[in-house]
MILO-43601 format. One record per residue (C-alpha): residue number from 1; x, y, z. Coordinates in nm, 2 decimals, decimal comma. Example, Ala and Ser with C-alpha at 12.3 -4.5 7.8 and 13.67 -1.06 7.14 Angstrom:
<nodes>
[1 [1,23 -0,45 0,78]]
[2 [1,37 -0,11 0,71]]
</nodes>
This chain:
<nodes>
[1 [0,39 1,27 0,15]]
[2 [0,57 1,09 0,42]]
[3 [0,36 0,94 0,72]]
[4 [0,59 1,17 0,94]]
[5 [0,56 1,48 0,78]]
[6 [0,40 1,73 0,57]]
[7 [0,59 1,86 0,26]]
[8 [0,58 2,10 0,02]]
[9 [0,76 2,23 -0,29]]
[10 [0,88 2,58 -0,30]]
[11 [1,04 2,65 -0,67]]
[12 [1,29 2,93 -0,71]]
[13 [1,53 3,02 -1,00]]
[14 [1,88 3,00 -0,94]]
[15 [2,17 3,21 -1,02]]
[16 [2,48 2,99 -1,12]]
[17 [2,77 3,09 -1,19]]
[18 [2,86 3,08 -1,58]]
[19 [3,21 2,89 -1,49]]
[20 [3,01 2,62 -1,33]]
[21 [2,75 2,53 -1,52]]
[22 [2,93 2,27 -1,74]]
[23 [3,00 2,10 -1,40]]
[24 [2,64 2,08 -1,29]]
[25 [2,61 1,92 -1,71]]
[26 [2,86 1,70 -1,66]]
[27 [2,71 1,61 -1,26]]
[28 [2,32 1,51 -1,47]]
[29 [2,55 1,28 -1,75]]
[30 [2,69 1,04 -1,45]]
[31 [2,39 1,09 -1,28]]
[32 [2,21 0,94 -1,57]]
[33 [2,42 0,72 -1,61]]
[34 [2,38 0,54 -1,30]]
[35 [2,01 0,55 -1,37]]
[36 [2,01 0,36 -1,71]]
[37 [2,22 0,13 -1,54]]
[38 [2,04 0,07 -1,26]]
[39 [1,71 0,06 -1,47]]
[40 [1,91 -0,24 -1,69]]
[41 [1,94 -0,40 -1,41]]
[42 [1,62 -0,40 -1,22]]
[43 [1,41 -0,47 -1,58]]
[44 [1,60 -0,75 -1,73]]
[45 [1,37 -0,86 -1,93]]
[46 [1,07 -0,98 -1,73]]
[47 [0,78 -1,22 -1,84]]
[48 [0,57 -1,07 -1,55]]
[49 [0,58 -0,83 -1,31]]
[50 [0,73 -1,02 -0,98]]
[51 [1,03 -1,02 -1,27]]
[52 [1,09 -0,65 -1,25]]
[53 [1,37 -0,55 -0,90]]
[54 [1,18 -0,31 -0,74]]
[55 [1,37 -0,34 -0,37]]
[56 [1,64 -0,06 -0,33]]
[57 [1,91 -0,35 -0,10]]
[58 [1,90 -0,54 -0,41]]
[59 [1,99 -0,27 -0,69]]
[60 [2,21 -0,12 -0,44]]
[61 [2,41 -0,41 -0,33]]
[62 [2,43 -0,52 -0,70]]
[63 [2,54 -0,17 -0,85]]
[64 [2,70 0,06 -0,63]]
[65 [3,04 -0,04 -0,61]]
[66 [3,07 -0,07 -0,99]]
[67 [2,92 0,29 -1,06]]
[68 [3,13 0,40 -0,77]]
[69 [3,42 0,29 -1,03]]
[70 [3,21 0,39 -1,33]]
[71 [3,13 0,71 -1,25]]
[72 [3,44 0,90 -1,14]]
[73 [3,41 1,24 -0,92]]
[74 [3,07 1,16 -0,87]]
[75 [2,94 1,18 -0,51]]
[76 [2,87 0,86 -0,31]]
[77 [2,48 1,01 -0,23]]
[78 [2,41 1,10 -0,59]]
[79 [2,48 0,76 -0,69]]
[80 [2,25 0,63 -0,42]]
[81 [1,98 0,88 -0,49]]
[82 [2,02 0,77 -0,89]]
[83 [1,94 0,41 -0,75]]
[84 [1,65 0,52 -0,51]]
[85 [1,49 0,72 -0,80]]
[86 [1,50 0,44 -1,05]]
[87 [1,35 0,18 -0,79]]
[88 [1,07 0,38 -0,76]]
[89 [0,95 0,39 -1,12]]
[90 [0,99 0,05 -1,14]]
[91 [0,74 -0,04 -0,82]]
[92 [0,52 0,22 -1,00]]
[93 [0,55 0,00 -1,36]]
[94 [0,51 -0,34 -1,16]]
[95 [0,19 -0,19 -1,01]]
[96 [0,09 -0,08 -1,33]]
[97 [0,16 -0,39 -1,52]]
[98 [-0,07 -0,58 -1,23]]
[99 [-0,32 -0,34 -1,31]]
[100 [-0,35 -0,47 -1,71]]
[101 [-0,15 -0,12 -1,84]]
[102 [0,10 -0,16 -2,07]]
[103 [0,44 -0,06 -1,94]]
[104 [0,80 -0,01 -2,06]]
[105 [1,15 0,01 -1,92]]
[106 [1,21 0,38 -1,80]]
[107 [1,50 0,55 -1,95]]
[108 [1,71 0,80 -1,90]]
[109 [1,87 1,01 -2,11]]
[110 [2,18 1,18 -2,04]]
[111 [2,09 1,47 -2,28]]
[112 [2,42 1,58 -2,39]]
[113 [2,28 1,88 -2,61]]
[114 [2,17 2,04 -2,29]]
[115 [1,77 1,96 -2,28]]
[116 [1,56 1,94 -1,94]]
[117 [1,70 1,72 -1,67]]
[118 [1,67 1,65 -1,28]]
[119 [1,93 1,56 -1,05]]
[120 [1,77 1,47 -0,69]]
[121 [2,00 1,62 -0,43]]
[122 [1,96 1,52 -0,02]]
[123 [2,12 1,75 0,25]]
[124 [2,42 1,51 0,21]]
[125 [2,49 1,66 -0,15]]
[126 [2,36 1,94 -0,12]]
[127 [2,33 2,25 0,18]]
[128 [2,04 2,45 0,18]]
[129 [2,00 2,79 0,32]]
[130 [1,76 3,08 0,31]]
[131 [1,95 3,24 0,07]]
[132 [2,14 2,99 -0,16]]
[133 [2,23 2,63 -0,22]]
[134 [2,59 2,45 -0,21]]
[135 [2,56 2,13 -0,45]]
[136 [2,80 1,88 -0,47]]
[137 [2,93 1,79 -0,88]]
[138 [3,15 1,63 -1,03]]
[139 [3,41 1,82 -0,94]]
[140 [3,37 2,09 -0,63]]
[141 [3,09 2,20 -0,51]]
[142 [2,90 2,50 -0,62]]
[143 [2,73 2,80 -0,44]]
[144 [2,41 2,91 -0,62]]
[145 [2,22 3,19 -0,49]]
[146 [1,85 3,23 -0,47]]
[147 [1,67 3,51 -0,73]]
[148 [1,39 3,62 -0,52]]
[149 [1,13 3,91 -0,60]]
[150 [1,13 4,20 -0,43]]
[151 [0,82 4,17 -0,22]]
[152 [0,89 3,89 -0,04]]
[153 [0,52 3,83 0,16]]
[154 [0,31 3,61 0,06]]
[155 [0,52 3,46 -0,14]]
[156 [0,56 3,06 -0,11]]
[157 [0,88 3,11 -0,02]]
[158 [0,83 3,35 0,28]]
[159 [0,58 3,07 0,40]]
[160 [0,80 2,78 0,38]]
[161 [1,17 2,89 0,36]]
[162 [1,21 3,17 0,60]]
[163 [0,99 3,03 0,81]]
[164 [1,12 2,86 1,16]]
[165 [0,82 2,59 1,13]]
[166 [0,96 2,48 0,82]]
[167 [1,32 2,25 0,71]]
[168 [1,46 2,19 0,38]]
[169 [1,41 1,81 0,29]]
[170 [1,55 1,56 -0,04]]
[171 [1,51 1,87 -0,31]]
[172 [1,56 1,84 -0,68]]
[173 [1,76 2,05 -0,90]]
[174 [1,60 2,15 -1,24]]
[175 [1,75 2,27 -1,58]]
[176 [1,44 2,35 -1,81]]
[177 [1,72 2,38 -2,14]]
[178 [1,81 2,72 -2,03]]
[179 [1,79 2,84 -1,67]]
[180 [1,84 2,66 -1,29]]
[181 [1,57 2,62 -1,06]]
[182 [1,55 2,45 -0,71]]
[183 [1,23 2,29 -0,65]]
[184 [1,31 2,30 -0,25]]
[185 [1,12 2,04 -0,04]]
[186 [1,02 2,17 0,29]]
[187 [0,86 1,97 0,54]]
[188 [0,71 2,00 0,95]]
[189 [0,60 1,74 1,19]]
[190 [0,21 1,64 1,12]]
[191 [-0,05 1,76 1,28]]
[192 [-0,27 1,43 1,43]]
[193 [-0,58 1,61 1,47]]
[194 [-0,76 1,99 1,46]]
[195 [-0,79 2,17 1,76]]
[196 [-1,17 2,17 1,75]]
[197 [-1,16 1,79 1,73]]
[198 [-1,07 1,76 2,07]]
[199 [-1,28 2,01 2,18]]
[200 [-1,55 1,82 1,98]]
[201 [-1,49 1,51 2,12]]
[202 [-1,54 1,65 2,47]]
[203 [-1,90 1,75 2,45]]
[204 [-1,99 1,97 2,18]]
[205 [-2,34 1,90 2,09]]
[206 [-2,26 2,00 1,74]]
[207 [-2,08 1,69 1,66]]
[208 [-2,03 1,36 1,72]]
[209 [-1,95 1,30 2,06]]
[210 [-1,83 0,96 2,07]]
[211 [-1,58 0,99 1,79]]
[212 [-1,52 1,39 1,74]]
[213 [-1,62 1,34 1,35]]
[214 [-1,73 1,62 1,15]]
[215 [-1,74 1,54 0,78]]
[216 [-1,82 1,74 0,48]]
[217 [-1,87 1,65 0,11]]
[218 [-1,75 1,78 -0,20]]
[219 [-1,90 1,72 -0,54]]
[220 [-1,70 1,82 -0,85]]
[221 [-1,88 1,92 -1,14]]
[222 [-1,78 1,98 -1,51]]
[223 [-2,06 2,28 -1,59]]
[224 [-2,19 2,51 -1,31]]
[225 [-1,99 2,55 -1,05]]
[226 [-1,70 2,37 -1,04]]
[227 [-1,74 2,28 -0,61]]
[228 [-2,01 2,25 -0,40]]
[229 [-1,95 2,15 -0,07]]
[230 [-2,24 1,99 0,21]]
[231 [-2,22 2,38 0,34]]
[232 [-2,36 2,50 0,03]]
[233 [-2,04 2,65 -0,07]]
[234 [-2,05 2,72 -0,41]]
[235 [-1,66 2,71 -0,58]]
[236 [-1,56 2,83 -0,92]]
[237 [-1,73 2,89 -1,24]]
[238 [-1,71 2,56 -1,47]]
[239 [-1,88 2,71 -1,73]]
[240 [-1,63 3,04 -1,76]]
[241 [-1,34 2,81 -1,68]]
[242 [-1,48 2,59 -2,02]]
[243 [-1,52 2,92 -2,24]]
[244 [-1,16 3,03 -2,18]]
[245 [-1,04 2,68 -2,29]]
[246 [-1,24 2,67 -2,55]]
[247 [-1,07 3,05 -2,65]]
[248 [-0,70 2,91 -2,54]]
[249 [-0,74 2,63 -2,82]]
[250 [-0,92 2,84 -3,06]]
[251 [-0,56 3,08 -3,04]]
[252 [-0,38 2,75 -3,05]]
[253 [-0,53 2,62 -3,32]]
[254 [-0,49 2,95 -3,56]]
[255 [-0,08 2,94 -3,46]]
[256 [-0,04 2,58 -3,53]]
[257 [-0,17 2,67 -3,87]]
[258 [0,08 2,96 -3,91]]
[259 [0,34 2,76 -3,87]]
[260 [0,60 3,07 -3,82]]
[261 [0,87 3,05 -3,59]]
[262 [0,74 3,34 -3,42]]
[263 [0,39 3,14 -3,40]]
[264 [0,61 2,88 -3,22]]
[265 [0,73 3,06 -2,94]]
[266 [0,40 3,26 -2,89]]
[267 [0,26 2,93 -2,90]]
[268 [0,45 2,79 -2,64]]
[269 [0,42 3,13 -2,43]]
[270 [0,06 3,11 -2,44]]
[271 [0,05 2,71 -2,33]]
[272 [0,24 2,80 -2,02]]
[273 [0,00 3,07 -1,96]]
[274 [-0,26 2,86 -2,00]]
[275 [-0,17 2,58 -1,75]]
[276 [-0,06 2,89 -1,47]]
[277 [-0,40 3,01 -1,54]]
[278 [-0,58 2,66 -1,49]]
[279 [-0,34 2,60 -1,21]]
[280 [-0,45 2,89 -1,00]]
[281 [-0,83 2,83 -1,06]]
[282 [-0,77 2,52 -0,95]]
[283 [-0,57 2,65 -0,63]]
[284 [-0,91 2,89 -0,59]]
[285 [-1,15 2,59 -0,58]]
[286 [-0,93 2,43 -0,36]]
[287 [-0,88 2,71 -0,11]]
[288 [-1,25 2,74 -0,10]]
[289 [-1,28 2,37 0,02]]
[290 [-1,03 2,42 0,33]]
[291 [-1,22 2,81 0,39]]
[292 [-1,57 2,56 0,40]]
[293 [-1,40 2,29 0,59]]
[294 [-1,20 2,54 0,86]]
[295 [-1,54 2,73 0,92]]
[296 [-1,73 2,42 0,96]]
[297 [-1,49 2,32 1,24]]
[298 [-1,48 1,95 1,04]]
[299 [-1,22 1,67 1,09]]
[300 [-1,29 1,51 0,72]]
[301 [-1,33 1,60 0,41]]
[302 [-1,51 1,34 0,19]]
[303 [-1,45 1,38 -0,23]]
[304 [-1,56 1,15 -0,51]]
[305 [-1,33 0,84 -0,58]]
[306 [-1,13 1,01 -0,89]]
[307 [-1,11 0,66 -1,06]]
[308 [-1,48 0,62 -1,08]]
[309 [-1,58 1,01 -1,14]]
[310 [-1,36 0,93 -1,48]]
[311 [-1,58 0,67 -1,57]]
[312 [-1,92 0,89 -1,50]]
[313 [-1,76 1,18 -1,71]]
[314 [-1,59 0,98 -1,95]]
[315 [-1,75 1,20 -2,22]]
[316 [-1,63 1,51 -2,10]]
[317 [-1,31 1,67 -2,20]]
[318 [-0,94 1,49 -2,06]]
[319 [-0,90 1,87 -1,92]]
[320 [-1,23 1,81 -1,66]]
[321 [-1,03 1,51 -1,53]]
[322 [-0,72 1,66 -1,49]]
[323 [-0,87 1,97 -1,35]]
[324 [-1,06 1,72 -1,06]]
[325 [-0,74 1,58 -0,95]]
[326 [-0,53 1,87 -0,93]]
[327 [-0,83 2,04 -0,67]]
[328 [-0,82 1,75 -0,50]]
[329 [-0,43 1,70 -0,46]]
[330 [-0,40 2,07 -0,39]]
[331 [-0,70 2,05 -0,12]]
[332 [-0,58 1,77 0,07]]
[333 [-0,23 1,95 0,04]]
[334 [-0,37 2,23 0,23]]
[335 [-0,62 2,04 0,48]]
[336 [-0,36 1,85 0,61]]
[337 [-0,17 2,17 0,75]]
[338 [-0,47 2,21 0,93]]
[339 [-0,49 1,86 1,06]]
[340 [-0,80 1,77 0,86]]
[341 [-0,82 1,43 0,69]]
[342 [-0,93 1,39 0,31]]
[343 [-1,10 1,07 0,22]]
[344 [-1,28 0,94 -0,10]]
[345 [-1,59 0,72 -0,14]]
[346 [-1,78 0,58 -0,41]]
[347 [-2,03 0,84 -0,57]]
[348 [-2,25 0,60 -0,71]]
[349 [-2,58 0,70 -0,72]]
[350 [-2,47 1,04 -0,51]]
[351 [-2,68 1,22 -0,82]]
[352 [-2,99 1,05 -0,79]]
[353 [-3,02 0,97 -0,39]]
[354 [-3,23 1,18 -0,19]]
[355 [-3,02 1,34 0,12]]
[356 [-3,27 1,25 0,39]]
[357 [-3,19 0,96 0,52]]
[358 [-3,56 0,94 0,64]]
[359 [-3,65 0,90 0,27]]
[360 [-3,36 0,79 0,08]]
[361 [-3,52 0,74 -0,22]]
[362 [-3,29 0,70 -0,57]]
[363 [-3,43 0,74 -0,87]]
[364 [-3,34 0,92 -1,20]]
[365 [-3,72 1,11 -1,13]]
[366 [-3,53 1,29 -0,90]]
[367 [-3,29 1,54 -1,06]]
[368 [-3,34 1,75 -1,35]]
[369 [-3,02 1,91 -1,43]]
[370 [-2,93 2,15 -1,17]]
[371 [-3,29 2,09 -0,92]]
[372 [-3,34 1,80 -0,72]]
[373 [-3,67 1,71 -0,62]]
[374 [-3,75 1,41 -0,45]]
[375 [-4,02 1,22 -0,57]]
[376 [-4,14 1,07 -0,24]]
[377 [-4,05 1,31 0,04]]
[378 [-4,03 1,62 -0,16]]
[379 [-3,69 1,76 -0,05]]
[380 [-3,59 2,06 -0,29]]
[381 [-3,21 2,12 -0,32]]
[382 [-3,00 2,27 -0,54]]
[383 [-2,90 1,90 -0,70]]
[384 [-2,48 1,93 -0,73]]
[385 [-2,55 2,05 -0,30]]
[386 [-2,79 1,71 -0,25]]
[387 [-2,50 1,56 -0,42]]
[388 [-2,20 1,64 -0,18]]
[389 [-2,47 1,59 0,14]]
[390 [-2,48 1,25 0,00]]
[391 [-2,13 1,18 -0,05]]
[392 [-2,07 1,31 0,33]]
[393 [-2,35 1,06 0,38]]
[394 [-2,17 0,77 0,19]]
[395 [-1,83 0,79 0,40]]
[396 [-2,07 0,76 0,68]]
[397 [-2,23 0,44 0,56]]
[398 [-1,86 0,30 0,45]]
[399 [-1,65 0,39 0,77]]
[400 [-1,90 0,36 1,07]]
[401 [-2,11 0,17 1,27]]
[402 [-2,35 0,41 1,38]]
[403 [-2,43 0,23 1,76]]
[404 [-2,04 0,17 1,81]]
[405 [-1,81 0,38 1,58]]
[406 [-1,72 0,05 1,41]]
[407 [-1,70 -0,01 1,05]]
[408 [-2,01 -0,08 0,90]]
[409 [-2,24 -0,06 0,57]]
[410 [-2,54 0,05 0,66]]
[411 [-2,66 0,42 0,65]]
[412 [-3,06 0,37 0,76]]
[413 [-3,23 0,63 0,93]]
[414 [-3,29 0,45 1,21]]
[415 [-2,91 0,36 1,26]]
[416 [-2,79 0,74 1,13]]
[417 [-2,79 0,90 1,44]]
[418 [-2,46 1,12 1,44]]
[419 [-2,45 1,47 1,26]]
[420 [-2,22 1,47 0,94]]
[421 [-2,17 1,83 0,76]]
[422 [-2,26 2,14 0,84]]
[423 [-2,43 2,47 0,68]]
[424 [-2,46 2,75 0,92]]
[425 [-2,51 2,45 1,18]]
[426 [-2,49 2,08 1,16]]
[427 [-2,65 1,81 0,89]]
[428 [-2,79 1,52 1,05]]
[429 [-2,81 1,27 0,88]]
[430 [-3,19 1,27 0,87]]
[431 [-3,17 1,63 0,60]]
[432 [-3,20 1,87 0,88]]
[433 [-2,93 2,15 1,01]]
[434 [-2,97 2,14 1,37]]
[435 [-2,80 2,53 1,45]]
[436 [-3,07 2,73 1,33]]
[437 [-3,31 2,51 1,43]]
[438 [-3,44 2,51 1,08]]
[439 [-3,44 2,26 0,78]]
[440 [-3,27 2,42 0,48]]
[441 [-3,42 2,38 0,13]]
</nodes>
């Protein structure tokens, strides 16, 4: 996303016209083209990565002209967006290479036998409308209309395209080797802050008064539930969610063996069931977070650091990992429309730590599996709930200065004066909800 703007992707199939579909073809061959060419250019053949062009003025000034000439009938703005498109995957493989991965030059093929393909359109080449799309080729321009279901509400694209809040941005068009779609970019000005943070920051005794910060944690889990937030809200089944994979490969496994061509295709029916399936639970878990966050009136939302949860659950199944990310992306997708900020911090030791930050004791002794007892002070919490307090806790230690609002390390008691999360009130960050006038066990 774009620091002045939210957006989001709206995909709907696309009725071309049978007489112009070999110009939208022949439109993705230039357009490739001018890709592969550009991607020559900017990899040469580097020894490091400050080798690889990864500036846009540079390709651009080097390249247009010529694919202007190259690429006959072919729109000034395609070739432009061709360039921009390459130059990012190259600053993605120089960061990469820096990193210690091993990278290779992008290509792009112009698949000539009709396979998948992308062609990025801006409202230059393209004009978007609530109904249909005009795209410019290599010829004249095209008018493809919109399929849309019948019901219309609720429906992404009642959300974002027919509504006034909401304009069509850079979109890409997408042939999946036998149908058009438009996966149409909307965006709308950012929202800077929540309502209730100003509200907050002007004397509610329920949060932080100096800064307006309300935070709550979220621990992801691969068995139990999948979420648990610092308002004991208690997201998704894990271990359902690992029975029906466990079913979906078991199915997989018996077509691969088949062999068939009918196997095939039910094969690759089932796989795109599957991932729509996974998608939505992860949309669920997700939706849950911002229904926790929205109720809890909080300005952040604090998750595990995704590069480090890997490591802690490098034992579990590549599906756990992906399945964390996407409920992340899609939660800090959806918190942002409501002006809420989504943050990461270090969960080391998040497991083990006891919540009150009276006590604070971390030791192993404490959990045992899903309970959490401390050892020292005796707090009893449900562990993967101790877990998220803590990692509301941990932003806390990373990002303030409790006296001054500054940034500082420490998260003592004596210094961790300001309330954090909430649960049917508000988590200070001694353990106790401060509502109900009650500690909550």
């Amino acid at each position: 996303m774009g620091d002045d703007g939210v957006n989001r992707t709206v995909v709907i199939p696309l009725d071309v016209p049978t007489d112009r579909v070999a110009d939208l073809h022949a439109t993705r061959i230039r357009v490739a083209y001018c890709q592969q060419r550009a991607s020559d250019f900017c990899w040469g053949d580097p020894k490091r990565p400050a080798d690889i062009v990864s500036t846009y003025r540079t390709a651009e000034k080097a390249l247009y002209h010529q694919l202007r000439a190259e690429t006959e009938g072919l729109q000034a703005n395609l070739i432009q967006k061709a360039i921009k498109d390459v130059i990012s995957n190259m600053g993605s493989a120089k960061s990469n290479w820096r990193a210690g991965d091993r990278v290779g030059q992008p290509t792009y093929p112009d698949h000539r036998n009709d396979g998948s393909y992308a062609i990025t359109y801006d409202k230059r080449a393209a004009t978007f409308h609530q109904d249909r799309v005009s795209l410019a080729t290599v010829t004249k321009r095209v008018e493809c209309r919109y399929i849309l279901p019948r019901e219309l509400q609720g429906t992404p694209y009642e959300q974002y395209v027919l509504s006034s809040k909401w304009s069509f941005g850079t979109s890409k068009l997408v042939f999946d080797g036998e149908r058009f779609w438009l996966h149409a970019v909307c965006t709308r000005s950012r929202l800077i802050h929540p309502i209730w943070a100003t509200q907050s920051a002007k004397g509610d005794t329920d949060s932080d008064t100096q800064t307006g910060i309300r935070l709550l944690g979220v621990d992801l889990n691969v068995n139990g539930h999948s979420v648990v937030t610092s308002v004991a809200g208690f997201h998704g089944n894990a271990d359902e969610l690992n029975d029906r994979r466990k079913q979906f490969e078991h199915v997989r496994a018996g077509l691969q063996q088949t062999g068939t061509r009918s196997a095939h295709l039910t094969f690759h029916k089932m796989s795109g069931r599957e991932r729509r399936s996974f998608d939505a639970y992860a949309h669920d878990c997700a939706n849950g977070i911002v229904d926790d966050a929205v109720r809890a009136r909080c300005t952040h939302v604090v998750f595990e650091d995704l590069t480090r949860i890997q490591k802690r659950i490098s034992n579990a199944p590549k599906f756990q990992q992906w399945l964390f990310k996407r409920i992340q992306t899609y939660a800090a997708d959806k918190l942002e429309l409501q002006g809420i900020k989504a943050d990461t911090v270090n969960p080391r030791y998040t497991s083990q730590r006891c919540s009150n930050s009276e006590c604070e004791s971390c030791t192993d002794a404490n959990r045992a599996g899903k309970q959490f007892m401390c050892v020292k002070c005796g707090l009893s919490l449900h562990a993967d709930y101790n877990a998220a307090r803590n990692i509301a806790l941990q932003w806390f230690a990373e990002n303030l200065d409790e006296e001054h609002g500054q940034p500082g390390p420490t998260r003592s008691a004596g210094r961790a004066t300001r309330q954090l999360a909430l649960k049917s009130g508000t988590l200070s960050p001694e353990g106790v909800f401060c509502a109900t006038g009650r500690t909550v066990h």
